[in-house]
C-alpha positions as CSV (number, residue, x, y, z in Angstrom):
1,X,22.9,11.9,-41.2
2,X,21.9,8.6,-39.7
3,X,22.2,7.9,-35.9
4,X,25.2,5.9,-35.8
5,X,25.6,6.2,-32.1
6,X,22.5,4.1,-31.9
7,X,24.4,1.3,-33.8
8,X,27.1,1.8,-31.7
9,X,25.5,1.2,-28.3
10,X,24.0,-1.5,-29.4
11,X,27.4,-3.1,-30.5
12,X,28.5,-2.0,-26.7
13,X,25.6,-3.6,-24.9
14,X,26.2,-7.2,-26.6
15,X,29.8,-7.1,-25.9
16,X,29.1,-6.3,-22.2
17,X,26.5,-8.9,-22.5
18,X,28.7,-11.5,-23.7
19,X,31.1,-10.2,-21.1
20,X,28.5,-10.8,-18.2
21,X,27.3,-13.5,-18.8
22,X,30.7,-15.7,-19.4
23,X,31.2,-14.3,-15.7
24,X,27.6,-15.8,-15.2
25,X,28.6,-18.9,-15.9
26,X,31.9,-18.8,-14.1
């Protein structure tokens, strides 16, 4: 069984990223 959670924070994290930083830049 492969660690999928893994894949899935990582998918979390760049959304918040992208999230952030267009706030950033507000």
């Amino acid at each position: 069984m492969r660690n999928t959670t893994y894949l899935e924070r990582e998918d979390i994290i760049s959304v918040l990223n992208d999230h952030y930083q267009d706030e950033e830049a507000a």
